[in-house]
C-alpha angles and dihedrals in degrees: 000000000000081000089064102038087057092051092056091046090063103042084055102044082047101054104018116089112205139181116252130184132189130219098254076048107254104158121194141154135230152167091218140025142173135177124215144168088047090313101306099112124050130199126201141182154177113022105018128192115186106185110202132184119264093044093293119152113183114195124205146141095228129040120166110181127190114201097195097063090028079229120150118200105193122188145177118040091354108192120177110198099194090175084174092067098027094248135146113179125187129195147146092242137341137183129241119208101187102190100054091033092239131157115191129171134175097191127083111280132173122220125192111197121203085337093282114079119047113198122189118194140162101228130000137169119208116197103198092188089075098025086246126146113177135161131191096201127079117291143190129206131183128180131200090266097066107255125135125202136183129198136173098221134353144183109214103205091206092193095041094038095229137131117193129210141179090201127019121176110183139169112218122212092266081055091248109152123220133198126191145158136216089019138178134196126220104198084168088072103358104256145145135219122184159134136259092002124188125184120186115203114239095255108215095097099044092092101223109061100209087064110103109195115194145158131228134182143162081229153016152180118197111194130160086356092292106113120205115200130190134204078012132155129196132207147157088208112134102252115250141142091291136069109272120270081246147003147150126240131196146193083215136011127180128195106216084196086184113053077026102234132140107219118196123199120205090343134169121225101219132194110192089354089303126125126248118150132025122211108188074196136011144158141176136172122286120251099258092058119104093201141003130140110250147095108315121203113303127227153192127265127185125184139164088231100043115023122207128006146162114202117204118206124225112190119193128197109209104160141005083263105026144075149153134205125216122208112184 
């Protein structure tokens, strides 16, 4: 008889999930559980349901939780749902540590935030206390829109919506690639705010492949796409050791990234880092457009009957299949 109602204990405890608290109030569900160490640690395992506070559900196979050090190790196809703060996060295993509401991993996890941002990392620690996730390992991130970013280390302000950078490297969805420092993510309204930036023009349309056209600034503020620089300078010069043969520098540049044009506010047209002309206001097309009217690179011209000179292209588009280029 105790033979066979040990036997029926087992059968239950093995195929029945049930419910378990514990006294600091930690609920979580489970096909299987067992107690050990005189009941301070507990091991779970199969279907397993972690409630946490704040509308969080973490789902796992494995869950071993110590109560002395209040401490949760979670494993296999880990996937923390925190529908307060619009977050999914994916991983391999995590730790819990209940008492401090921390969440740490040192394997590589994804997290989608708001369904709109996927960010993939190698380690991360979310103190939900502070609605912070950081990471001091490499990270990518990628939103709807097509832009990829990269950065070595990062703090996610979940309530400001804001992640915060001292570097940031992205690819934008033109394939333009962007460098800055010191840089901070809007995820509210999609911009970005940042130091020392650099963007170099996806190079297919410019015509003559060893350009280079880029883009530098002290400053930036990317916003809707459009991208407004200041104390910035512009060139197609192959990049080397020295200044560039020409560029043009401005107290303002702004990137229309929808009708593609590069406005300049009170600029300097420089040869050899030496002034020449001075446009109070000035614009031409961006490097990814085929044809637009407008002022083409300029360039340097040298000559034994004329000296110096600096020539200043004017293409103008006057059919589908027509057009004519100024040089004055």
């Amino acid at each position: 008889m105790k033979n066979s109602l040990k036997f029926l204990l087992i059968v239950f405890f093995s195929f029945y999930a049930f419910n378990f608290s514990l006294s600091d109030e930690l609920k979580f569900e489970a096909s299987k559980i067992e107690l050990l160490e005189n009941q301070n640690v507990i091991k779970a395992s199969g279907e397993i349901k972690i409630f946490l506070e704040n509308e969080t559900e973490i789902n796992a196979e494995k869950f071993i939780y110590n109560k002395k050090k209040s401490l949760g190790t979670v494993e296999d196809n880990v996937k923390i749902d925190d529908r307060l703060n619009k977050l999914q996060i994916y991983s391999k295993k995590i730790e819990y540590y209940k008492e401090d509401e921390i969440i740490k991993s040192n394997y590589p996890t994804k997290i989608i935030f708001e369904n709109n941002y996927i960010i993939n990392l190698n380690s991360f620690n979310y103190d939900r206390k502070k609605f912070i996730i950081s990471s001091a390992s490499p990270s990518s991130l990628k939103d709807k829109l097509g832009n990829e970013f990269n950065v070595d280390e990062f703090v996610f302000q979940i309530d400001q919506n804001l992640l915060k950078s001292k570097s940031l490297k992205y690819k934008d969805y033109e394939n333009n690639k962007v460098t800055l420092e010191n840089a901070i993510i809007n995820f509210k309204d999609n911009s970005i705010l940042g130091k020392d930036i650099e963007i170099n023009f996806y190079n297919s349309l410019s015509g003559i492949m060893k350009n280079e056209p880029r883009l530098k600034s002290r400053s930036a503020v990317i916003y809707n796409q459009n991208t407004k620089l200041n104390k910035a300078a512009y060139t197609t010069c192959k990049k080397s050791g020295k200044c560039p043969a020409w560029q043009i520098q401005a107290e303002e540049i702004f990137h229309d990234k929808e009708i593609k044009r590069i406005n300049y506010k009170n600029a300097w047209l420089k040869f050899y880092d030496k002034p020449v002309v001075y446009f109070p206001k000035f614009y031409h097309p961006d490097p990814t457009v085929d044809r637009e009217s407008g002022f083409l690179v300029p360039s340097f011209a040298e000559s034994n009957n004329l000296g110096l000179g600096v020539t200043i292209p004017y293409y103008k588009v006057i059919a589908e299949n027509k057009d004519a280029t100024f040089s004055p």
